[in-house]
C-alpha positions in Angstrom: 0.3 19.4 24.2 0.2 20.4 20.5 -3.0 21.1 18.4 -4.4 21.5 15.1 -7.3 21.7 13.3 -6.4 18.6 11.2 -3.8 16.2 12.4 -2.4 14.2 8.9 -0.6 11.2 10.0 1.9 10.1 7.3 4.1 12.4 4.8 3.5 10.1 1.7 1.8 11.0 -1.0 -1.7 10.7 0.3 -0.5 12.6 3.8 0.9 15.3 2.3 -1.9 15.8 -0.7 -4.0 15.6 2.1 -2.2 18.4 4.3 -1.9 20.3 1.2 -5.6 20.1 0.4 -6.2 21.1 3.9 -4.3 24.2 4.1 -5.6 25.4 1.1 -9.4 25.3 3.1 -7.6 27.6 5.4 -7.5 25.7 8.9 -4.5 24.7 10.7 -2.2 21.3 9.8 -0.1 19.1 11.0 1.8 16.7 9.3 3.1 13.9 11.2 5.4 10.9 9.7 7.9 8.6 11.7 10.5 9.2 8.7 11.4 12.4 6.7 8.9 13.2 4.5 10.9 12.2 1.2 11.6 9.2 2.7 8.3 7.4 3.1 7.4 4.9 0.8 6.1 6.7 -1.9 9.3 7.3 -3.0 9.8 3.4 -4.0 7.3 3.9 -6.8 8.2 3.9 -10.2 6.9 2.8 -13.1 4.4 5.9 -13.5 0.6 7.3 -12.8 -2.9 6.4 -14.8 -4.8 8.8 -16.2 -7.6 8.6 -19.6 -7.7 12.0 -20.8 -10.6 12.8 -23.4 -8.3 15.1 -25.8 -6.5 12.1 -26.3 -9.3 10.2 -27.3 -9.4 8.1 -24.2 -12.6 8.3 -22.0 -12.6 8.0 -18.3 -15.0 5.0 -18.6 -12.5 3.0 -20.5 -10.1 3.5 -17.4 -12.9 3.2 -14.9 -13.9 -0.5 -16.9 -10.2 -2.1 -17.1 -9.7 -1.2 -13.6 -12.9 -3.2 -12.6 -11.8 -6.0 -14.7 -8.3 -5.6 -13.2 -10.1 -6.2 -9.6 -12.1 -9.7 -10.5 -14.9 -7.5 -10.0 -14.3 -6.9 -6.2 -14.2 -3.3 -6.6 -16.8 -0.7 -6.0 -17.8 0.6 -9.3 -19.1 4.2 -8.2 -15.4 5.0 -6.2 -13.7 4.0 -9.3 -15.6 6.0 -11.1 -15.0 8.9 -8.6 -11.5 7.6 -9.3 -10.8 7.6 -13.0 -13.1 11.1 -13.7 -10.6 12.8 -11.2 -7.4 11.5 -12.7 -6.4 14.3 -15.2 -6.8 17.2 -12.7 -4.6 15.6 -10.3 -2.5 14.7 -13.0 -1.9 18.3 -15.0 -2.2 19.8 -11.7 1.3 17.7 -10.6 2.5 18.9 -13.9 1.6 22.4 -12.8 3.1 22.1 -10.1 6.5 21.4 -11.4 6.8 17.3 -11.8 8.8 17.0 -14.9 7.1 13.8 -16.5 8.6 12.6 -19.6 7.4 13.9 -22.9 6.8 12.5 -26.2 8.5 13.8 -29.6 6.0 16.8 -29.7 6.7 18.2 -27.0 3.3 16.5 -25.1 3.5 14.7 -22.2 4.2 11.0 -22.9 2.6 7.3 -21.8 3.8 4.3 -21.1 1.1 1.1 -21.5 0.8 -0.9 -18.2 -0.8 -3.8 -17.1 -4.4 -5.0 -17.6 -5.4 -1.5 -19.9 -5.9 -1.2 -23.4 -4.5 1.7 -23.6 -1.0 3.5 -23.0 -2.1 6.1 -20.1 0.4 6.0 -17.9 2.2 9.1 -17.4 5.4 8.9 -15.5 8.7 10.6 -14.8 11.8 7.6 -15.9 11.3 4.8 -13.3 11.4 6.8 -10.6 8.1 8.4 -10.6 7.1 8.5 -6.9 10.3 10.1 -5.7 9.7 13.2 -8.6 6.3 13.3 -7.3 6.6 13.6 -3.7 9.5 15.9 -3.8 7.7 18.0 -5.3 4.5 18.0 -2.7 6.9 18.2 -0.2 8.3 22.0 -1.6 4.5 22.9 -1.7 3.5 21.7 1.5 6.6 23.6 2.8 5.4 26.5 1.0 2.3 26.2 2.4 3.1 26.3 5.6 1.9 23.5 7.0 3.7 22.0 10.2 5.9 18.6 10.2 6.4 16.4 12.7 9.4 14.8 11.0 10.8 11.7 13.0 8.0 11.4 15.3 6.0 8.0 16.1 2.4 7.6 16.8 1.7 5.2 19.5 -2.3 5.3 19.9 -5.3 7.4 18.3 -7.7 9.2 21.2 -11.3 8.6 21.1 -13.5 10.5 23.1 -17.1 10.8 22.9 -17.0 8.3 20.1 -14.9 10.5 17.9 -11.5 10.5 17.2 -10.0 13.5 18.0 -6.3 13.3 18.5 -3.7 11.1 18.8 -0.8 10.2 21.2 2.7 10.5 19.9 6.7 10.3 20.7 9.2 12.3 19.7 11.7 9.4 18.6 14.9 12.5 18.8 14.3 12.7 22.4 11.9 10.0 23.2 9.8 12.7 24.9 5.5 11.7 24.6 3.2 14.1 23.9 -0.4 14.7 23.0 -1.6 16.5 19.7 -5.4 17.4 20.2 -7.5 17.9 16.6 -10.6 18.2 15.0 -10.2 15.6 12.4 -7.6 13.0 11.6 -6.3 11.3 8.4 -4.8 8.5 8.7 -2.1 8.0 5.6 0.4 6.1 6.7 0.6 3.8 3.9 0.8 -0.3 3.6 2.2 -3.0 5.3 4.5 -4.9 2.8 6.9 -5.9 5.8 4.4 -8.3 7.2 5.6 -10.7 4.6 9.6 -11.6 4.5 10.6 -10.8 1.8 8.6 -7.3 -0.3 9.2 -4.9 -2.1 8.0 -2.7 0.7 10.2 -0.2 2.7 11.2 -1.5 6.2 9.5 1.3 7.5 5.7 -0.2 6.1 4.5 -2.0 9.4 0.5 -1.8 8.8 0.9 1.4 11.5 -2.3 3.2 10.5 -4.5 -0.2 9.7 -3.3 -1.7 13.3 -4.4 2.2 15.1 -7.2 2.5 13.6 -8.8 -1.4 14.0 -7.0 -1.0 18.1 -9.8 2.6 18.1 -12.8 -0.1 16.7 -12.7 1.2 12.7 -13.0 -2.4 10.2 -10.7 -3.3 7.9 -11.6 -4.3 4.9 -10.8 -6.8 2.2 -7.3 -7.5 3.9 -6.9 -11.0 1.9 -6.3 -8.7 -1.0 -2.7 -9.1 -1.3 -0.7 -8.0 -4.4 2.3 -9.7 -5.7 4.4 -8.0 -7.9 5.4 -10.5 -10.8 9.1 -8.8 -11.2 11.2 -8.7 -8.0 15.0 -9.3 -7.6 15.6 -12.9 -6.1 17.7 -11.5 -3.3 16.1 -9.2 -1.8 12.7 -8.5 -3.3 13.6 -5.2 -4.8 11.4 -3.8 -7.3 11.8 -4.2 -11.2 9.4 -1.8 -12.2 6.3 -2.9 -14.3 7.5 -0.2 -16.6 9.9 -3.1 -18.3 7.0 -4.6 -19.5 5.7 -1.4 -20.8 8.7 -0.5 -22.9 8.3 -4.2 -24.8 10.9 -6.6 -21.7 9.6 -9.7 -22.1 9.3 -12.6 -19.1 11.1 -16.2 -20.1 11.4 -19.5 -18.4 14.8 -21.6 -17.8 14.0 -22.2 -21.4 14.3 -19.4 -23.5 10.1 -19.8 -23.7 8.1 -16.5 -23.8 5.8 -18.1 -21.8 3.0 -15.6 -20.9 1.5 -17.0 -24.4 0.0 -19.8 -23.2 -1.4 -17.9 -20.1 -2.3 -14.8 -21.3 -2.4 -14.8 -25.2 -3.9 -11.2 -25.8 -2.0 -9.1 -23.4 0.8 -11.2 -22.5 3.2 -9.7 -20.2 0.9 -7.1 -19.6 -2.1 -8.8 -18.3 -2.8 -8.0 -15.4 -0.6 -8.6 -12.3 -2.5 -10.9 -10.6 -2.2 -13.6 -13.5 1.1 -12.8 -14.3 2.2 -13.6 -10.8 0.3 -17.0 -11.0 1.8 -17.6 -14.6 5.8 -17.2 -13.5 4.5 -19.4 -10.0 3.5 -22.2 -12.0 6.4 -22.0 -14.2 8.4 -22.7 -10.8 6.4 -25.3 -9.6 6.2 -26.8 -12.5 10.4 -27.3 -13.0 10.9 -24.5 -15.8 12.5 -22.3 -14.0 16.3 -21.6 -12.6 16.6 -21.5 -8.6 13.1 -20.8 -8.0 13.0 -17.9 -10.7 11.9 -16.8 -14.1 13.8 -13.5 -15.9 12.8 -10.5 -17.4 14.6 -9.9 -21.1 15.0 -6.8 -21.9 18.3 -6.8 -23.9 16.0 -6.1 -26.9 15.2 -2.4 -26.1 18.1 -1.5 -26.6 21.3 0.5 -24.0 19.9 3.7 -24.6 16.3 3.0 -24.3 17.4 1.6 -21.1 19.6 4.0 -19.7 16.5 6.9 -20.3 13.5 5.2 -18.8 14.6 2.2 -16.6 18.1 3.6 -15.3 16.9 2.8 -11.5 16.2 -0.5 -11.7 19.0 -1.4 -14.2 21.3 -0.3 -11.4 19.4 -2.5 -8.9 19.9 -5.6 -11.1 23.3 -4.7 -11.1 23.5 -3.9 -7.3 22.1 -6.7 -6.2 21.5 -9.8 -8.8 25.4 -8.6 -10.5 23.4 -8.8 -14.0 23.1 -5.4 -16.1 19.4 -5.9 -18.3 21.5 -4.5 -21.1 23.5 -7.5 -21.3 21.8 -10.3 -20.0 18.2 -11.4 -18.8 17.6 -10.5 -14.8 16.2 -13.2 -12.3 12.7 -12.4 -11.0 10.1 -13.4 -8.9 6.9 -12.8 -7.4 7.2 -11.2 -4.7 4.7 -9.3 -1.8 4.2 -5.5 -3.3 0.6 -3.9 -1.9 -2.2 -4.6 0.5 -5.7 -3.5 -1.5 -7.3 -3.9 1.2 -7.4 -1.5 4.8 -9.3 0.8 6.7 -12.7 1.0 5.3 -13.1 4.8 3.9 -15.2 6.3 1.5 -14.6 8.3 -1.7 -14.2 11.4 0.8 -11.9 9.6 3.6 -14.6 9.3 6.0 -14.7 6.1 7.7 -16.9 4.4 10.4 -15.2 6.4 13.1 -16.3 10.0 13.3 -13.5 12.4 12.8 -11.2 9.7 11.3 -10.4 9.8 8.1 -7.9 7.5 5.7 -6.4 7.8 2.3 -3.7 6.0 0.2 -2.5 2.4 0.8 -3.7 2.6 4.4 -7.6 3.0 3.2 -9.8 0.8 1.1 -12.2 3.0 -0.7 -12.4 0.1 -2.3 -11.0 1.1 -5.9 -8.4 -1.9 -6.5 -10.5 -4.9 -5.2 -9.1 -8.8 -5.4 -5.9 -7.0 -8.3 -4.7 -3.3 -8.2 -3.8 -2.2 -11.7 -0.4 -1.2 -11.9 -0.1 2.6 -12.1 -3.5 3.3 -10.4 -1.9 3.9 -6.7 -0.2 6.8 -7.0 -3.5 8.1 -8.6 -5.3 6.6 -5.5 -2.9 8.5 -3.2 -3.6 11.9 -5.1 -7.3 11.7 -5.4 -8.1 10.6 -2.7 -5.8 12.7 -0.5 -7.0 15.6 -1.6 -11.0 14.7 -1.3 -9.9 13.8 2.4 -7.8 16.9 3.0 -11.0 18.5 1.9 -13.5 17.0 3.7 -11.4 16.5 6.8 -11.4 21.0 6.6 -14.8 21.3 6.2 -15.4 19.3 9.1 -12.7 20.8 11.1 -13.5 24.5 10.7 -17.2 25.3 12.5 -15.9 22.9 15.2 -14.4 23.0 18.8 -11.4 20.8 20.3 -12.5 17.8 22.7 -11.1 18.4 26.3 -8.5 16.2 25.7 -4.9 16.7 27.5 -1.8 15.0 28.2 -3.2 12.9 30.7 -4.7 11.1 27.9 -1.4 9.4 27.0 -0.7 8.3 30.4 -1.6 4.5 29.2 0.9 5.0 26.7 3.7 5.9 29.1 3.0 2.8 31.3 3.0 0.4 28.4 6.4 1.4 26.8 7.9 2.0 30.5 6.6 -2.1 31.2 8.5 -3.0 27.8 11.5 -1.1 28.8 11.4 -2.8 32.6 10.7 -5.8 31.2 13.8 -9.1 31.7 14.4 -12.0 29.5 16.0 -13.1 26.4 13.5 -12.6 23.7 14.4 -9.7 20.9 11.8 -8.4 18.7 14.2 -9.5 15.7 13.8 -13.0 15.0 9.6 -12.5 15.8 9.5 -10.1 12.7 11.2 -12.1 10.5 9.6 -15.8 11.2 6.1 -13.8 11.2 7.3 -12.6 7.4 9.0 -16.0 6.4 5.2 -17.6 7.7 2.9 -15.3 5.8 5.2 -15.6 2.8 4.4 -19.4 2.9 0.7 -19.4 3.8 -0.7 -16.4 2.1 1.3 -16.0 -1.0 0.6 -16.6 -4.7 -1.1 -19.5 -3.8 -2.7 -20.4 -0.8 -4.9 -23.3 0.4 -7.1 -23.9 3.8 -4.8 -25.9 5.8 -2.0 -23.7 4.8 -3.4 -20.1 6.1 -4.8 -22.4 9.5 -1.1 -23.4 10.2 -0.2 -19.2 9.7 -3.1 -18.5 11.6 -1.7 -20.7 14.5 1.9 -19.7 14.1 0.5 -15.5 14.3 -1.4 -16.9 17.8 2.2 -18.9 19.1 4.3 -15.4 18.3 1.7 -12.9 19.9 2.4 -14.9 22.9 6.2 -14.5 22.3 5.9 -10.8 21.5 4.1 -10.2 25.2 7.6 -11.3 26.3 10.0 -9.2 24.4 13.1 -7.6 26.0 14.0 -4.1 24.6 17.6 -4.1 25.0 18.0 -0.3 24.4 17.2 1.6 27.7 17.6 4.8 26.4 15.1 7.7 25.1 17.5 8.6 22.5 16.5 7.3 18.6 15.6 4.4 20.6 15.1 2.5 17.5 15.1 -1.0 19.4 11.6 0.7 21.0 10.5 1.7 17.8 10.8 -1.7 15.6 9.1 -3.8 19.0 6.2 -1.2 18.5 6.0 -1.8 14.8 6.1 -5.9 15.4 2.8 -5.3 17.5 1.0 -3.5 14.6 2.2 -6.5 12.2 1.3 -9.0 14.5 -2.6 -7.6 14.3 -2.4 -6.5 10.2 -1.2 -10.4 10.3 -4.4 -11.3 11.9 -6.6 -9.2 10.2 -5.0 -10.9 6.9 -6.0 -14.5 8.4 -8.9 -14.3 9.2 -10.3 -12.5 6.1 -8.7 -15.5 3.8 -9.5 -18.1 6.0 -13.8 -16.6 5.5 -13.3 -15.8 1.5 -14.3 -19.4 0.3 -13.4 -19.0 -3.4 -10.4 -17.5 -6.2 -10.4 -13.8 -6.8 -7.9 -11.9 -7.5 -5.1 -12.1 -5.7 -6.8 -14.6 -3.4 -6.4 -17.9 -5.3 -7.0 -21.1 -3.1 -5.8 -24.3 -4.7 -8.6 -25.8 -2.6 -11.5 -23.7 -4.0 -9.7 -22.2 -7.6 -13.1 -21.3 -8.9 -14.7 -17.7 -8.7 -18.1 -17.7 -7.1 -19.9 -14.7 -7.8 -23.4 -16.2 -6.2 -21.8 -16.5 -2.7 -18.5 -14.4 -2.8 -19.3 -11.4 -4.7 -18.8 -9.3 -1.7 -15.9 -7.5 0.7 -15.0 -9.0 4.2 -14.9 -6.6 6.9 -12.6 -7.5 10.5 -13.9 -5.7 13.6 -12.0 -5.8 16.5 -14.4 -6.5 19.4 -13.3 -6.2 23.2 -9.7 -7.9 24.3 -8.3 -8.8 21.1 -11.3 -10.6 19.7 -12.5 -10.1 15.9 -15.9 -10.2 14.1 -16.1 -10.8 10.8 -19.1 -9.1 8.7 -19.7 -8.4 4.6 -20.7 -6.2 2.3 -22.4 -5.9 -0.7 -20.1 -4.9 -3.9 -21.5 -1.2 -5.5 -21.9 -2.6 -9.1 -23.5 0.2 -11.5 -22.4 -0.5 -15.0 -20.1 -3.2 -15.2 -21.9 -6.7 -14.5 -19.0 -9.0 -13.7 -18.3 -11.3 -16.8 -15.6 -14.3 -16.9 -11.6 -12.1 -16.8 -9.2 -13.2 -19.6 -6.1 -11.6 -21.0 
């Protein structure tokens, strides 16, 4: 058995601001994540990090306000406030730290403008801004000391005494299970893009963390909320960072039409994403469109603006669409990007669980609402990893372990040695992807009553197919034929979670627009929806009141 006096689970950015937070309270952490560290997720981001700073003339308020308009007024005003007033600190202190971000002609650190803000406050490192971030907590978490668990899988948080204090994991090198007792757990294992077939999302981003912590009895919250990303590759849903749009790429129809002016006449392709993503949908349903896409022009910027600040994703148009932006306009799409919804935490991590904590994608402090603002999750991931790290220390430290051993995993042993016993024909394979091709269909852009009933019924039919699963792979060694049929059971309950929260929302918000009910009903909808898992697989469904301070929700146009 292993112990520590906070347990981080997930090497993101959230995990490892988190870890890094935590060490510097001086108690002992551990860092968990099922990937190498520089290979989680947060390496996929690209197009930069939000943040008003007031030498620059650009209050935190003004951040704090587009961000609530960004959300259809879903979000909680006081975390974003909590949110925006914290930006620069995390910021200069990733600057500090050694993040090259790109600078302007005086030497200053330079913006990019991005969706739904008024201002250009993006800061951001080329178009691969996640990757120059989280390289760079990586070295200082090293530095710190702190201990990863690299390439080990978390099967089940332990509860005892109604805290959680620990959690069950497997060592995927030798397959060997083991116990790590602690004091306090964060849970920052990111989103769950691979729910839907096809995202933007690493493989690796099952809904892990959600699906632990709703199996231990913690709600998730606003899990309708799902962002799609108006510029993805055809092909394969690769990302075409936002940052296009903020260098001046323009979005056309089959037409040559710069289309966004008759949808968004102010802001254009930089409204915000949710109304780009229904913009460039009705263009396809409505015939003005080439094999179900729109494209993204940026031959206007120029080769060498191009080849300085979107290098990455001209390579991926070239990779996988065979058209170079420089040359010729690239096919996109909407296309699943980011669940703003999760495990309900507030501005400190804390969530209903004692003990648990969550931070990043994973969480819903509630900052992002029914739209997340481009830019504003790597700032989510920073902030609020290091007020959980915090927190999670200052619990941890006057405290004493639970009496917890590795006994405690011994319903963990019998369930993977059933699925490894286990005789038959189905493969966790063609489960995954039918569960992503349904929730792409149901719960997409658009989405309608009868449509998320059939998903709701399909999610029921391939539980009942997942109970008979065959793992093929007998071994302990990397068994990653274990390791995805684990993953397809933490989809299969984010997939229910999702359901039944859009199925209850009766209204348009957001990224939750029913063709059914488009209108936005403040009187009976301004408010989250929270899905409790209740004895064997049963779910309650409760609200909440929105935290409006400031901002009184007013009619959203671009």
């Amino acid at each position: 058995m292993f112990e520590h006096d906070v347990l981080v689970i997930g090497a993101g950015l959230a995990g490892m601001r988190s870890g890094l937070a935590a060490v510097n309270r001086g108690v002992n952490v551990g860092v968990i994540s099922k990937v190498h560290p520089v290979r989680s997720h947060s390496n996929a981001a690209q197009g930069g990090i939000n943040a008003a700073l007031t030498d620059r003339g650009d209050p935190w308020q003004d951040h704090a306000y587009d961000t609530i308009k960004g959300s259809d007024y879903l979000a909680d005003q006081d975390a974003v406030a909590v949110m925006c007033q914290e930006a620069g600190q995390e910021v200069i202190g990733m600057e500090n730290m050694g993040t090259i971000f790109n600078r302007d002609d005086s030497g200053r650190l330079g913006t990019r403008k991005f969706g739904g803000q008024r201002e250009a406050r993006t800061f951001f490192v080329a178009d691969f801004t996640g990757q120059a971030l989280l390289h760079v907590l990586y070295e200082q978490v090293l530095k710190a000391g702190v201990r990863v668990y690299e390439e080990w899988f978390v099967l089940s948080l332990i509860v005892r005494d109604g805290q959680c204090c620990g959690a069950v994991v497997m060592e995927i090198r030798t397959g060997d299970i083991h116990v790590i007792r602690a004091k306090s757990v964060v849970m920052a294992t990111g989103g769950l893009g691979r729910v839907f077939e096809p995202s933007t999302n690493a493989l690796i981003c099952t809904g892990d963390g959600m699906a632990l912590a709703y199996q231990v009895g913690a709600p998730l919250m606003d899990m309708e909320m799902v962002q799609y990303h108006p510029t993805t590759l055809k092909s394969n849903g690769a990302l075409m960072s936002e940052a296009a749009r903020g260098e001046g790429g323009f979005l056309i129809n089959s037409t040559g039409e710069r289309f966004m002016e008759r949808y968004a006449p102010n802001m254009m392709e930089l409204a915000s994403r949710d109304v780009v993503s229904r913009a460039e949908q009705t263009e396809i349903n409505e015939g003005r469109d080439v094999n179900g896409c729109v494209f993204l022009d940026c031959r206007h910027l120029g080769p060498k603006r191009i080849e300085d600040r979107l290098s990455q994703i001209r390579q991926l148009g070239i990779d996988f669409a065979n058209v170079d932006m420089v040359e010729a306009p690239v096919p996109i799409r909407p296309g699943m990007h980011y669940q703003m919804g999760g495990i309900k935490a507030d501005v400190d991590g804390l969530t209903s669980l004692p003990g648990l904590y969550a931070a990043g994608e994973v969480a819903c402090v509630s900052v992002h609402g029914g739209n997340r603002l481009g830019a504003n999750s790597l700032l989510d991931t920073l902030v609020f990893g290091r007020r959980s790290g915090e927190h999670a220390a200052e619990r941890s430290r006057d405290m004493v372990h639970q009496s917890i051993d590795d006994n405690d995993s011994e319903t963990d042993r019998k369930s993977i040695q059933g699925m490894l016993d286990r005789e038959g024909r189905e493969l966790f394979g063609k489960i995954r992807f039918e569960l992503g091709q349904t929730m792409n269909t149901n719960l997409a852009v658009f989405r309608n009553h009868s449509g998320m009933e059939k998903a709701s019924s399909e999610v029921d039919r391939l539980r009942d197919r997942f109970s008979k699963v065959v793992v093929a792979d007998k071994g302990k060694t990397f068994n990653t034929n274990l390791l995805f049929t684990l993953e397809l059971g933490f989809m299969l309950d984010c997939a229910e979670a999702i359901i039944s929260s859009a199925l209850e929302r009766k209204e348009s918000r957001g990224a939750h627009t029913r063709t059914d009910m488009p209108e936005r009903d403040d009187k009976n909808w301004l408010k989250h929806i929270l899905v409790n898992r209740i004895g064997d697989g049963d779910r309650e469904i409760q609200h909440l009141p929105v935290v409006i301070t400031e901002w009184a929700p007013q009619v959203r146009s671009y």
